[in-house]
C-alpha positions in Angstrom: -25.0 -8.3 6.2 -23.7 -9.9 9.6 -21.4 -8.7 11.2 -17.1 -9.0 10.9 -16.0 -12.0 12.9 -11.9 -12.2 14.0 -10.6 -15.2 14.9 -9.2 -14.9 18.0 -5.8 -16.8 17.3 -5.1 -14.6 14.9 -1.5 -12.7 14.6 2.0 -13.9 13.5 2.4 -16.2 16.5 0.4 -18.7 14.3 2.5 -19.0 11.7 4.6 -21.7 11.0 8.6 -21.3 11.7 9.8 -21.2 8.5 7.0 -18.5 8.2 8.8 -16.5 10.7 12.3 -17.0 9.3 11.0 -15.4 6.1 9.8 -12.6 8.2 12.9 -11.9 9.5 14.6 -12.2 6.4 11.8 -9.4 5.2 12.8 -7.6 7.8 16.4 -7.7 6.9 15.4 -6.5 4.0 13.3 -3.7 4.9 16.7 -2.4 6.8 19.1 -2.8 3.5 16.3 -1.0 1.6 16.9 2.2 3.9 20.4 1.9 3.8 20.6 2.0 0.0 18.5 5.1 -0.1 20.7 6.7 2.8 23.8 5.7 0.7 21.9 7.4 -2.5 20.4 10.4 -0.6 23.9 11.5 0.8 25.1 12.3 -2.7 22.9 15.4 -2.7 19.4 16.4 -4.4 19.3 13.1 -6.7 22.5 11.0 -7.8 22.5 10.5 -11.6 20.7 7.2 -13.3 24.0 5.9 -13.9 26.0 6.2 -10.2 22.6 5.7 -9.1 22.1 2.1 -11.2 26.3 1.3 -10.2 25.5 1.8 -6.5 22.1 -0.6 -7.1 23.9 -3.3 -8.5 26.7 -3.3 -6.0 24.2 -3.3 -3.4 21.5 -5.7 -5.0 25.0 -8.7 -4.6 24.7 -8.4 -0.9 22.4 -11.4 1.3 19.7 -9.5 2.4 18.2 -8.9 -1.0 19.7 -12.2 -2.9 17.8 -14.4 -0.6 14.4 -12.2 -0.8 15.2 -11.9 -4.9 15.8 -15.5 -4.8 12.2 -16.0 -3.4 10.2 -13.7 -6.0 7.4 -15.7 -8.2 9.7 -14.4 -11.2 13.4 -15.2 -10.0 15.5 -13.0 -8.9 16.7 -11.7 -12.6 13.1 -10.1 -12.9 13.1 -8.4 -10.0 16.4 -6.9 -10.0 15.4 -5.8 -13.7 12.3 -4.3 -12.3 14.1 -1.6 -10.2 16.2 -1.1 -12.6 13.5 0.2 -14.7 12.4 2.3 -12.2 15.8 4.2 -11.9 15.9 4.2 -16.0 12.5 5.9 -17.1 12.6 7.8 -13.6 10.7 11.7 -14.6 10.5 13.9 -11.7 7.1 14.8 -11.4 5.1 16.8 -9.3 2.7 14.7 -9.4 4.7 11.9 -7.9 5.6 10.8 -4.3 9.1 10.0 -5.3 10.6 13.9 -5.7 13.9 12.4 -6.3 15.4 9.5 -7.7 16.5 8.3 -4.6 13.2 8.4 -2.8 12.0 6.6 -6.2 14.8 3.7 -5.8 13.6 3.1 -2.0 9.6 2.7 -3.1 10.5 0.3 -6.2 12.8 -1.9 -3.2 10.2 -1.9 -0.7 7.0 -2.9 -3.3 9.6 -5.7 -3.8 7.7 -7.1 -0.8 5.2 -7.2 -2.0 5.3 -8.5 -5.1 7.2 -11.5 -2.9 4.2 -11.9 -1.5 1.2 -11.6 -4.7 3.3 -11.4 -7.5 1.9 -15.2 -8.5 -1.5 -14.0 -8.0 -3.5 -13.0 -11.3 -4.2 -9.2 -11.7 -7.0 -7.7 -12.3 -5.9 -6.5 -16.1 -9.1 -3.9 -16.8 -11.7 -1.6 -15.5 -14.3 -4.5 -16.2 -12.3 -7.2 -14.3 -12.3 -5.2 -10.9 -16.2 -4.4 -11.6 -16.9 -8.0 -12.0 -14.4 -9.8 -9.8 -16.4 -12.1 -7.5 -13.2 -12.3 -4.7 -13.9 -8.4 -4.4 -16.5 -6.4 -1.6 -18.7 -3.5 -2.5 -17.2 -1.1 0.2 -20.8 1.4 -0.5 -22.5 -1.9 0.6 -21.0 -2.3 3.6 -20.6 1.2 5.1 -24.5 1.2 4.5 -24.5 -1.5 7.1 -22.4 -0.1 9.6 -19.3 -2.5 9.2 -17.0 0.1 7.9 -14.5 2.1 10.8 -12.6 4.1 8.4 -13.5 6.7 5.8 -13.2 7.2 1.9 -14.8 8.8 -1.0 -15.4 7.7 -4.3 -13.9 9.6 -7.2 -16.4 12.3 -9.1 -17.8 10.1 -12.4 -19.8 12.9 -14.0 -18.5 17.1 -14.9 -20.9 18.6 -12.6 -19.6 16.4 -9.7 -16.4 17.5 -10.2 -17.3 20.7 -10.1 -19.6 20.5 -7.2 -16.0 18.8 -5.5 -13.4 22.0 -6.4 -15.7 24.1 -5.0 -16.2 22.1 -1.7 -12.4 21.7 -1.9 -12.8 25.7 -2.5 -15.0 26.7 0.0 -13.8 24.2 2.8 -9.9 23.4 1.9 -9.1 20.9 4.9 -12.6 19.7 5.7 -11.5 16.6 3.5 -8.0 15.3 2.4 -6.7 16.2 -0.6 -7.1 12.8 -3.1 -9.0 11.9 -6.1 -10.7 9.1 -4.3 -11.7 5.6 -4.9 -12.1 4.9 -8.6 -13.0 1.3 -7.3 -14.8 1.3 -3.9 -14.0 -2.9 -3.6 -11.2 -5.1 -1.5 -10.7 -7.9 -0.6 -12.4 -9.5 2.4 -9.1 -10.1 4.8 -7.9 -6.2 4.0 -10.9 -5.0 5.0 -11.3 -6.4 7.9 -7.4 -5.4 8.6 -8.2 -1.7 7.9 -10.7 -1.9 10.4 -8.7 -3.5 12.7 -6.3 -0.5 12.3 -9.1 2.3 12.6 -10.0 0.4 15.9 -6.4 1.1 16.7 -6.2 4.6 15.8 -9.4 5.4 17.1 -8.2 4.3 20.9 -4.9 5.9 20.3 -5.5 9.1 18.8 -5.9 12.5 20.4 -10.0 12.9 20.8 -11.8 14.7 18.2 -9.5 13.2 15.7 -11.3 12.0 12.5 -11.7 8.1 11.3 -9.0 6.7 9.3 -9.3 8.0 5.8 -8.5 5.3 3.1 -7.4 7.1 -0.2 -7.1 4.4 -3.1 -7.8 0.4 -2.7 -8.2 -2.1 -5.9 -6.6 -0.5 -9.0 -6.9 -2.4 -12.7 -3.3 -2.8 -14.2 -5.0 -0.5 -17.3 -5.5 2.0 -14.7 -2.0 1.7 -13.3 -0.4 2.5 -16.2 -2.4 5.9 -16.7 -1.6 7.0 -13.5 1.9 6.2 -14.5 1.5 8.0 -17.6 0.3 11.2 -15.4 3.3 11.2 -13.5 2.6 9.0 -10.1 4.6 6.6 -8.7 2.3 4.0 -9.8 4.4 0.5 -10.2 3.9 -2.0 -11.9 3.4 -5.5 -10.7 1.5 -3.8 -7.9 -0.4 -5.6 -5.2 -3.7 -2.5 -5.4 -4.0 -4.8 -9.0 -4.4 -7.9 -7.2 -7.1 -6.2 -4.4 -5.0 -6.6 -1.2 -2.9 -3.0 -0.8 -4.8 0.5 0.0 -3.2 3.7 0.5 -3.8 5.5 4.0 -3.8 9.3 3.8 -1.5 10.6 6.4 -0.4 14.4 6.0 -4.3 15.4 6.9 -4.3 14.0 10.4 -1.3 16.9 11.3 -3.9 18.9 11.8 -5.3 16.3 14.4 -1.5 16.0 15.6 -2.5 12.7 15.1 -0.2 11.5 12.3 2.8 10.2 14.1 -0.1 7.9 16.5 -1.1 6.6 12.9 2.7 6.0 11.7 2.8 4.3 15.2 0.5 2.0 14.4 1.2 1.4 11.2 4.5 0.2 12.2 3.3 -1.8 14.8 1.6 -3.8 12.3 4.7 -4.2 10.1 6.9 -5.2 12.9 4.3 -8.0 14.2 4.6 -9.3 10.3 1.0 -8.3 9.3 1.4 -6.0 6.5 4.2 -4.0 4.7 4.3 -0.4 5.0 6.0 2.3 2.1 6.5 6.2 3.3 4.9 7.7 0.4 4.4 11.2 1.6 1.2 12.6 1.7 -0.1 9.2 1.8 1.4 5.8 3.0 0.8 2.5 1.3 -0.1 -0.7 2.8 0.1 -4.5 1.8 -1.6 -7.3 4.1 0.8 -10.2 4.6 -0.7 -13.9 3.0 -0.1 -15.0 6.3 -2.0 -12.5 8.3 -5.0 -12.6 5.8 -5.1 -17.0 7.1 -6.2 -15.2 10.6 -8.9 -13.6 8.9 -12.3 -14.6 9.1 -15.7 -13.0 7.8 -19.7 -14.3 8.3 -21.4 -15.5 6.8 -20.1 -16.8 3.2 -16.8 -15.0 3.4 -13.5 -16.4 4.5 -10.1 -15.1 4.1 -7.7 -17.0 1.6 -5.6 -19.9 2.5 
């Protein structure tokens, strides 16, 4: 394969006006998000569903999320109903990110953005789908050819590989981070070439000796959502990993670096110049490229970033 091309006029500047009034009403957003979990986390451990859903729907009135509801492919009926849901079947888990309800309400508001921006796009409904989806790349492909600047690792298919990974995990505890892996090692063309434009980042910004940017989970069918959902994860549904243009970026394993607040850093950045969203998940933190980042986006030859 040839190599990744970037067009050199890419970045938000690009984007039309209006474009960038949206982004600042994201933004706005983004801010009343935080200040409804800081409202909900000064009430202790976890507020109950029911202050919890009062405060929501108080909130939920004010501009900053009526004009972002107002925007969603669904209306703004379905997306308030949508946290809602969250707060109501809400099961602390160890197994998920959100260890309290509050924490939960704050992911379900920021995947809001999300879905704002890919909620109108078809999802990839079942395993099949993603295997046969012709708008996805074969990440194995392409880190045979060298075009690959971050990490990841597939997910064990067979007994004995699972066992041969518990007692690597055994033997060597922080040698690797601690995920399941890829259960689809495919993307689309404009995120991967943004998650290489972030490794580049890191890479130059990090301490020296630090490790490549380690990917933990890209495309996802919605089948496969809701069993991770049914295991206990934070796993939401619409989600933009069913649509192939979110990945989650392992962060807690580059402490040992002292490299995760450089990786934060630049994950920020990225938000702030309106190229992706960014959700504080803990252990690992999810991104979503922007539609009008991915325009920027271009890759050689037969491969070209959606419109």
């Amino acid at each position: 394969m040839t190599n990744w091309l970037i067009s050199p006029e890419a970045g938000i500047d690009d984007l039309s006006r209006g474009a960038a009034r949206r982004q600042s009403d994201v933004e706005a957003y983004r801010e009343a998000a935080r200040d409804v979990y800081t409202e909900l986390a000064s009430l202790g451990d976890s507020p109950g569903a029911a202050m919890a859903e009062r405060i929501l729907m108080r909130r939920l009135r004010e501009p900053e999320f009526a004009i972002v509801f107002a925007a969603m492919p669904s209306g703004p009926e379905a997306a308030t109903q949508r946290v809602l849901r969250e707060i109501r079947i809400y099961q602390k888990s160890e197994r998920s990110t959100a260890e309290n309800l509050a924490r939960m309400i704050r992911v379900a508001l920021l995947a809001q953005v999300d879905v704002l921006w890919w909620g109108n796009v078809a999802p990839y409904h079942s395993d099949a789908d993603v295997r046969r989806a012709p708008d996805l790349l074969d990440l194995d492909a392409l880190r045979r050819d060298g075009l690959l600047l971050f990490q990841y690792r597939r997910q064990p298919s067979s007994l004995l590989a699972r066992a041969a990974r518990s007692a690597e995990r055994l033997a060597v505890p922080d040698r690797t981070p601690q995920t399941a892996g890829l259960r689809f090692a495919c993307a689309r063309a404009e995120l991967i070439v943004l998650l290489n434009q972030i490794a580049a980042d890191f890479a130059r910004q990090a301490p020296r000796g630090t490790a490549p940017l380690w990917v933990t989970s890209l495309t996802r069918s919605v089948a496969h959502q809701r069993h991770l959902r049914a295991l206990g994860y934070a796993a939401l549904l619409p989600s933009a990993h069913c649509v192939g243009y979110a990945a989650d970026i392992e962060m807690y394993w580059f402490r040992r670096y002292q490299a995760d607040g450089v990786l934060q850093r630049v994950l920020l950045d990225r938000q702030r110049s309106g190229e992706i969203n960014v959700i504080d998940e803990g252990q690992a933190w999810h991104l979503c490229i922007c539609p009008g980042a991915g325009r920027a986006l271009r890759l050689v030859p037969g491969h070209q970033a959606a419109d």
